[in-house]
RODREN-321775 format. One line per field, with one value per residue: residue in one letter; x, y negated, z of N, C-alpha, C in turn. Coordinates in steps of 0.02 Angstrom, whole numbers, plus 50000, padded with zeros to 5 digits. Atoms other than C-alpha are relative to their C-alpha. Example, Ala and Ser with C-alpha at 12.3 -4.5 7.8 and 13.67 -1.06 7.14 Angstrom:
BEGIN
resn = [a/s]
n_xx = [50045/49958]
n_yy = [50059/50059]
n_zz = [50000/49997]
ca_xx = [50615/50684]
ca_yy = [50225/50053]
ca_zz = [50390/50357]
c_xx = [50045/49961]
c_yy = [49940/49945]
c_zz = [50000/50037]
END
This chain:
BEGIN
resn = [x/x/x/x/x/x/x/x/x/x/x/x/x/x/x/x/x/x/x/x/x/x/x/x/x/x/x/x/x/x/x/x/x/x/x/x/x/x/x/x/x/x/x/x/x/x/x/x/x/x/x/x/x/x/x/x/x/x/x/x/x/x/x/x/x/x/x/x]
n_xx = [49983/50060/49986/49963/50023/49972/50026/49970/49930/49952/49922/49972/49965/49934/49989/50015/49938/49956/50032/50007/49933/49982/50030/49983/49923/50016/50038/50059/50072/50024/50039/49966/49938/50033/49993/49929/49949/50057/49955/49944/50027/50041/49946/49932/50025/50035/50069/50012/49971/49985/50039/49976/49985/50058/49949/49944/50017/49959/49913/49989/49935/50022/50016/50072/50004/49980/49921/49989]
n_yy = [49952/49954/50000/49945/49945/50053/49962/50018/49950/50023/49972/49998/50077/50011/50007/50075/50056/50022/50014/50068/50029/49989/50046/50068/50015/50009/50067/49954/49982/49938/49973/49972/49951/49939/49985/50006/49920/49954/50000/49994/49933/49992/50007/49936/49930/50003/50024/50066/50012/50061/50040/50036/49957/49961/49931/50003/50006/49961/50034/50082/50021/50028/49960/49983/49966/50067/49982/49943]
n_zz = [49948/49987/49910/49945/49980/49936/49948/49938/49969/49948/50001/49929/50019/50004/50081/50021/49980/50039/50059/49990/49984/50046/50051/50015/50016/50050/50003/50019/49944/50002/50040/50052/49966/50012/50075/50028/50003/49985/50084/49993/49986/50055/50072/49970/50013/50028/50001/50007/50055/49969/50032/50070/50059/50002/49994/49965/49921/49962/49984/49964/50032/50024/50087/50057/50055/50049/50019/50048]
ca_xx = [48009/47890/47814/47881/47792/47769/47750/47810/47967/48011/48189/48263/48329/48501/48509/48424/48551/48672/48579/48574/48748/48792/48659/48739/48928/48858/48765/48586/48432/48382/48266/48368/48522/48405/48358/48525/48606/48434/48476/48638/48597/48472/48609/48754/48615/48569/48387/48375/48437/48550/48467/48584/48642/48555/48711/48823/48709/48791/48981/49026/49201/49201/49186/49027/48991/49066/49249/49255]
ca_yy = [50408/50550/50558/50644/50771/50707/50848/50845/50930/50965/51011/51028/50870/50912/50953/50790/50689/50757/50742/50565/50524/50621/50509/50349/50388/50423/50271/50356/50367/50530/50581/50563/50647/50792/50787/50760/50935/51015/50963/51019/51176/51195/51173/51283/51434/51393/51356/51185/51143/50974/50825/50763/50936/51081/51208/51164/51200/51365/51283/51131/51132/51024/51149/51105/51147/50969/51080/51173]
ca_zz = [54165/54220/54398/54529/54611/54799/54955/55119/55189/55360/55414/55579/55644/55653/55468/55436/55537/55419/55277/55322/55373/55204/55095/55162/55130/54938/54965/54940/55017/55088/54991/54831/54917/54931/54750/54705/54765/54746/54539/54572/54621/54497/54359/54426/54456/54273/54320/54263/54100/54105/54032/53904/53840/53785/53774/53897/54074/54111/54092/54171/54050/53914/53747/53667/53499/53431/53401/53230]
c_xx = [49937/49993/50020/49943/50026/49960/50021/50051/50017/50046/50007/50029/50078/50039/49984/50032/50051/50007/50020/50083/50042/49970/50041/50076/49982/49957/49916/49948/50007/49989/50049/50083/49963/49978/50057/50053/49943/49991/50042/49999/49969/50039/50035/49965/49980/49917/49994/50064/50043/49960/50010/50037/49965/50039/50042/49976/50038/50104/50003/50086/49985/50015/49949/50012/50015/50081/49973/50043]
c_yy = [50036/49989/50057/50011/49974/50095/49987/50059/49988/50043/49980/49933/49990/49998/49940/49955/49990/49995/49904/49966/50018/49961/49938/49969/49990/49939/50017/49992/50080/50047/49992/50041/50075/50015/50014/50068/50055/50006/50041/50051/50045/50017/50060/50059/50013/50013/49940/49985/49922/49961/49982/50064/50050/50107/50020/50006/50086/49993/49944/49980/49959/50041/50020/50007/49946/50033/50044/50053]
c_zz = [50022/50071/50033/50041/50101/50033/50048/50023/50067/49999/50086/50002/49994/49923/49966/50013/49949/49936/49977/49998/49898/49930/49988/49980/49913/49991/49963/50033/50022/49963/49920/50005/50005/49944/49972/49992/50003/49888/50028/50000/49943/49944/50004/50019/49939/49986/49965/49944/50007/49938/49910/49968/50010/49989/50031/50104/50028/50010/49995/49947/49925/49928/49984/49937/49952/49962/49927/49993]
END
C-alpha cells in the first residue's frame, strides 16, 4: 500500500458534526468517510480512474469489454 499524503483540514463544526454522525452510521472513522466520498467524487467527475478497472470509470453500468 502507498502512503497517504497527510495535511490538515479545517471545516466548520457543524459540517463536522455531520460528517461524524454520517461516518459512524457507515461505521467509519472520519477521516476515511471523508476520503471515501472525496474517491467518490473523484470517480463520478471522471478524475480518478477506479482501481480495479481501467474502462469502466466514466459508467458505473456493468458493460465492460468482457461481452463480444
Amino acid at each position: 500500500m502507498s502512503e497517504k499524503k497527510k495535511f490538515l483540514l479545517r471545516l466548520d463544526e457543524s459540517l463536522y458534526a455531520a460528517l461524524e454522525k454520517w461516518a459512524a452510521h457507515d461505521l467509519r472513522s472520519v477521516n476515511a468517510q471523508i476520503e471515501f466520498l472525496l474517491t467518490d467524487a473523484a470517480r463520478k467527475s471522471g478524475r480518478l480512474n477506479s482501481q480495479d478497472t481501467t474502462n469502466e470509470n466514466r459508467d458505473t453500468s456493468d458493460t465492460g469489454s468482457s461481452t463480444s
